[in-house]
C-alpha positions, 0 to 999 in steps of 0.5 A: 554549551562551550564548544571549546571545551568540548573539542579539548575533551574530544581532541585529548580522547582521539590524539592517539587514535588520530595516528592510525585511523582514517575513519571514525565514529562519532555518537550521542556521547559528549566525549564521542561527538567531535573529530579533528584532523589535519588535512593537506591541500592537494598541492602540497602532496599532490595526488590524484584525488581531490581532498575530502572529508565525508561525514555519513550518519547512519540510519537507525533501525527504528523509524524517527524524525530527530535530528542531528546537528552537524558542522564541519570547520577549520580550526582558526575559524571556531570563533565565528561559530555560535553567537557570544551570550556575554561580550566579555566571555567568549566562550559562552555562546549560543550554538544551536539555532533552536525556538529561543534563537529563531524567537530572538531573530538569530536564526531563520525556522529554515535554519533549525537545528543547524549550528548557529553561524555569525554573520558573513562567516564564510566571506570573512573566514579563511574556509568554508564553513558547512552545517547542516540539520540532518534528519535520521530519518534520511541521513544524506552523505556530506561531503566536504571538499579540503581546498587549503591545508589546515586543521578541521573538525566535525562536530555533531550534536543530539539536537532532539536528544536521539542517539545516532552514530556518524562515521567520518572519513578524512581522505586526502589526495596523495591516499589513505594515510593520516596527514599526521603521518605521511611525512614518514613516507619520503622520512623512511625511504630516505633513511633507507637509502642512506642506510644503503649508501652507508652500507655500500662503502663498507661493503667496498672496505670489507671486501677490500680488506676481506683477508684482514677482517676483525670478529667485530667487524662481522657484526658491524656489517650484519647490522648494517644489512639488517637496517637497510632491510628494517627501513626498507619493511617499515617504508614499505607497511606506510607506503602499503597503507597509503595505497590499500588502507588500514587493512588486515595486510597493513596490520600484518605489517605492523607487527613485522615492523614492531618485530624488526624494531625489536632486533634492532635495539637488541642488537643495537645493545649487543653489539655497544657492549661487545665493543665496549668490552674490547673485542676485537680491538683489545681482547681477541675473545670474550670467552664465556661472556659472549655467551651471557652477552647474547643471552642477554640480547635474546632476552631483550629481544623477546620481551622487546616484542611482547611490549610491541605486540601489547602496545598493539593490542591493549589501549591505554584505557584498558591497561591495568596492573598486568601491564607492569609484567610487560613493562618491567621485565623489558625495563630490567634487561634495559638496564643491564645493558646500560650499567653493563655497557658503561662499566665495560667502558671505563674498564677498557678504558683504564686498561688501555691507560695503564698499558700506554696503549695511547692509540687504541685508548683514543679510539675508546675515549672517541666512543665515550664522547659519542655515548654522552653526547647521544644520551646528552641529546636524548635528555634535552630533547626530552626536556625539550618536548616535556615543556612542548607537551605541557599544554597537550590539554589545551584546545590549541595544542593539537593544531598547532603541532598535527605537522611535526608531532610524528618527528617529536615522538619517533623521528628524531631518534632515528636520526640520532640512531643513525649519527651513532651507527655511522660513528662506530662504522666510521672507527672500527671501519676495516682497513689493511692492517686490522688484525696487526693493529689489533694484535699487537700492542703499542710500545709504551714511552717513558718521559722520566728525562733524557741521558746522552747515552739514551741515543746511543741504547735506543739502538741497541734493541736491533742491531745486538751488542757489538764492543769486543777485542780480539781476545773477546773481552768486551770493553766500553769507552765509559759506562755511564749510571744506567737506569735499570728500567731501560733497554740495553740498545745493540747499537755498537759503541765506541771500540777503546784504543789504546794511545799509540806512542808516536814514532820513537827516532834515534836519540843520538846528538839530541838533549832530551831534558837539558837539566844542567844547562841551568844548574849553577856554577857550583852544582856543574862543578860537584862529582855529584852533578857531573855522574848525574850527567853522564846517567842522562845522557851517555856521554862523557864531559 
């Protein structure tokens, strides 16, 4: 019998089963006959109790002398159970200590029905390592302390070929809840506390700014408040089954947090494609898209909730094709949201672009990076753990990720939840000219060249036209080629004068222009020249 391959078998069956369940029942079926579970030291939570695994097998109510074969071990010391049949093959061993094993000197008749242990197991292995034949006719308790943390199994076997039922308790100091799971314990109440912190600063914002508060900054704060209250409930059902168990009340509260997460992702995509769309910010209504948009996220809410409860109730084994009216309908309302949220995006985009309305547009351009960083991060992480659960068959796999496999599956998507929920917070945040901002538009700007009398008409917006004469007729000291796409500014140009001739004195005993002085001898001499004389200046030779 190869113990390897048996504990594979039984680690791939109980993996999803591991995450919810304390105890668990184990039988004479091959895939049934082992359980695996981490389990912490009791310094490395602390607690009140000492850790313990507690293995019971029930009585059956026919009288009978079989057996039942039972070990319980850490996972790094499997090799020093059972006895190697061939040097070169490990994993062929002979496990149990039956009348071939105690012919051959292997094991003692004492030993009988016991799994086989090497020699000096528990002084060279890293823990203790128990077994025991127990006889259904008087099955007594096992109880195996948990010294160090590590990754332990109890493997029982039908030795006489009898059929039993074992029922196997892990408890660990700090309480009930699986080791696989209580780091979401301080995860969540931590995520509720900054959920808090974040909701207190824009709660001082909003009541700061109380008269100046957008529509779309009313649903900002309603999901802020509904993520301190989610993460408040889901650290509140962890915290509850830690302390009382897997009770009806646990189970209670599972389903209001599978509810709760269900409005977060409806609203979640709501409020994403309100946003996208504008409102608010670009379009101070949606009109009748609202009314789609809310429909929308109903809808995706209640099917939302059918898959949860149905991932509540039917197991993977179960599922047949009925499920796909579940999964189908929720992928549908998913996917309008995605193609809708991203084609409302680009829209605005292009409209802010084409308006010149550069502030607002950087604001859009600022989420467009957000969402494709997010959904960059999504799918490398995915491909991320696509490589990691790869080898989720091999025997190695769940013991070597018992501690961080709930952070790969659930809890790194709240973080990126978070980082994209701040981001928005953080540029619709209110402040104290929302409204104005969002209201008015940007004045566009031209850079088609730069014209001297541009300086002069970018004031003539404010100040009107002044460049009028007494007589009201309006004059320019020049007028250059105007674009006609530009404005005509108010600023008061330069009122034309006209030139004022200096102060005219008497003209009495001056020569104004002394034309004869070098006429020739000839020309003064002329009567032509002389009466010409006379004209210029008024005097008599």
């Amino acid at each position: 019998m190869k113990l390897r391959n048996l504990t594979r078998h039984a680690l791939w069956l109980f993996l999803p089963l591991l995450a919810g369940a304390i105890e668990v029942k184990l039988d004479q079926k091959e895939q049934s006959q082992q359980i695996c579970s981490g389990m912490y030291g009791k310094k490395s939570w602390g607690g009140s109790t000492d850790p313990f695994i507690l293995a019971t097998l029930v009585k059956p109510e026919e009288s009978t002398d079989a057996i039942v074969s039972l070990v319980i071990y850490e996972w790094g010391d499997e090799n020093l159970i059972g006895k190697p049949l061939d040097p070169n093959n490990a994993d062929q061993r002979k496990l149990f200590c039956d009348e071939e094993a105690i012919g051959s000197g292997t094991c003692s008749e004492e030993q009988r029905g016991q799994f086989i242990l090497q020699p000096d197991a528990n002084q060279n292995g890293q823990h203790v390592i128990e077994t025991q034949a127990v006889k259904l006719s008087d099955p007594q308790p096992i109880n195996y302390p948990i010294a160090r943390t590590g990754y332990y199994c109890v493997s029982t076997y039908p030795f006489d070929g009898a059929d039993y039922t074992a029922v196997v308790e892990f408890r660990n100091a700090y309480g009930e809840l699986p080791a696989a799971q209580v780091a979401k314990l301080p995860f969540y109440g931590g995520l509720t506390i900054v959920y808090a912190v974040i909701g207190i600063f824009w709660g001082f914002l909003y009541y700061q700014n109380r008269r100046d508060i957008l529509a779309v900054q009313n649903y900002i704060t309603a999901i802020l408040v509904f993520l301190v209250i989610e993460m408040l409930t889901t650290w509140g059902f962890y915290d509850y089954e830690n302390r009382k168990g897997n009770n009806a009340g646990a189970k209670v509260l599972m389903i209001l947090v599978s509810i709760f997460n269900s409005v977060r992702n409806s609203f979640s995509f709501f409020l994403l494609l309100i946003v996208c769309m504008g409102y608010g910010v670009v379009k101070p209504t949606l009109g009748k898209t609202m009314t789609y948009v809310r429909w929308l996220a109903i809808t995706h809410f209640v099917f939302g909730v059918i898959y949860a409860i149905a991932s509540l109730l039917i197991t993977p084994d179960d599922a047949g094709p009925l499920v796909l009216f579940v999964i189908l309908p929720l992928s549908a309302t998913l996917t309008a949201f995605y193609i809708w949220t991203l084609n409302s995006l680009n829209m605005t985009l292009r409209d802010l672009v084409e308006r010149k309305q550069t502030v607002k547009a950087a604001m859009y351009r600022k989420l467009w990076w957000c969402i494709l960083g997010s959904i960059i991060v999504i799918f490398g992480f995915f491909f991320l753990n696509s490589l990691t659960f790869a080898g989720v068959g091999d025997a190695d796999f769940a013991p070597t990720h018992w501690k961080y496999r709930w952070f790969i599956l659930d809890g790194w998507l709240n973080v990126v939840y978070l980082a994209d929920i701040c981001f928005v917070a953080y540029i619709w945040r209110p402040t104290a000219n929302n409204r104005r901002f969002a209201m008015s538009d940007e004045i566009a700007q031209d850079d088609e060249g730069f014209e001297i009398a541009s300086i002069r008409d970018s004031f003539d917006e404010e100040e009107g036209l002044q460049g009028h004469e007494a007589n009201g007729n309006t004059t320019r000291a020049y007028d250059p080629v105007r674009n006609s796409a530009r404005d005509v500014s108010p600023l008061p140009a330069p009122r034309p004068q006209k030139p004022m001739p200096p102060p005219r004195e008497s003209l009495d005993g001056d020569t104004i222009f002394a034309v004869g002085e070098e006429a020739s001898d000839d020309e003064a001499a002329t009567p032509t020249g002389s009466d010409e004389r006379k004209r210029l200046t008024g005097k008599d030779d």
